[in-house]
C-alpha positions, -999 to 999 in steps of 0.1 A, spaced: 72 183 838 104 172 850 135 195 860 169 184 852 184 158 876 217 162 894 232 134 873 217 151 843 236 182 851 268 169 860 269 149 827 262 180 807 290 198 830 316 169 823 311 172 788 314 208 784 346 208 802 360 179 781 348 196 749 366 230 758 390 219 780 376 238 810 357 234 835 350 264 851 335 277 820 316 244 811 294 250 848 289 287 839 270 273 804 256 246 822 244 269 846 229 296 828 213 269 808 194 253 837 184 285 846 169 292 810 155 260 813 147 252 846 118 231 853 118 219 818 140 188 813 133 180 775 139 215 768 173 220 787 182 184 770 175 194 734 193 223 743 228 210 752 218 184 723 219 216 696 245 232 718 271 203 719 262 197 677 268 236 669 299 240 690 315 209 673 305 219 635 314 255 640 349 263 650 339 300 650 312 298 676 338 273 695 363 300 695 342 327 698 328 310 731 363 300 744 375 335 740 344 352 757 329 371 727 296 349 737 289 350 770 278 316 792 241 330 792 245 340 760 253 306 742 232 288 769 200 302 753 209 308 718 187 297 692 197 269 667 195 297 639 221 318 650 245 288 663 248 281 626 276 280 608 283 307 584 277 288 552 241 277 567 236 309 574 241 320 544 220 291 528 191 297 545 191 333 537 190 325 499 166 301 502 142 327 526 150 352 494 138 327 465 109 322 489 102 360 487 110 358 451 79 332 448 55 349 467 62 382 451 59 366 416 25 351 427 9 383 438 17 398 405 1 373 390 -27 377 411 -30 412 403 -22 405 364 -51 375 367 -76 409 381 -69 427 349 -71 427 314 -54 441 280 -83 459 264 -71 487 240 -36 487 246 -43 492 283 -44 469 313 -79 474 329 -91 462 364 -115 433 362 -133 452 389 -141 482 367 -151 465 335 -187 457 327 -200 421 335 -196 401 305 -231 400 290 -227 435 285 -193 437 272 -207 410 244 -238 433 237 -212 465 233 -191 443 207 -224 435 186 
């Protein structure tokens, strides 16, 4: 496994600084983000590749970066989830809750499929007699 090379480095450090317009805070990011992912190049790549995406879809992160409300380290190692923009955020939340939604709807049926409506009352499958003798108490 690879570590990041000195040209790799400074192209991620030129970058930064032209995308916020300063350099000194481009190394700090750069730095903090080969120490997160030192000694793992294709980490540390897709890293700066999520980074530079998030930081150019979400003017709030951007600001909130520039103006030092998210650190260097913290921004260096921060997941795609949270670099997110509001709206995505938001998104994926709802969908997460539908999800629930299903999977709570299919365990009730999966407790409706263990019962049954005998007598006005919903009966667990597991307490009922087996069928033969359910069909001999009818007759």
């Amino acid at each position: 496994m690879a570590t990041p090379t000195e040209d790799n480095r400074h192209t991620v450090v030129e970058h930064l600084a032209q995308l916020f317009n300063n350099q000194q805070l481009a190394i700090q990011i750069e730095d903090e983000m080969f120490k997160g992912f030192q000694g793992h190049s294709r980490e540390y790549k897709q890293q700066f590749r999520h980074l530079d995406y998030n930081l150019k879809q979400n003017q709030q992160l951007f600001q909130r970066v520039l103006n030092g409300s998210i650190s260097p380290q913290q921004i260096a190692t921060m997941s795609v989830l949270d670099m997110a923009t509001p709206e995505l955020k938001e998104e994926r939340a709802e969908i997460e809750h539908q999800r629930l939604d299903e999977v709570d709807t299919s365990q009730e049926q999966a407790q409706l499929d263990k019962t049954r409506y005998i007598g006005g009352q919903w009966i667990p499958v597991s307490v009922l007699p087996p069928a033969a003798e359910r069909w001999e108490q009818i007759h």
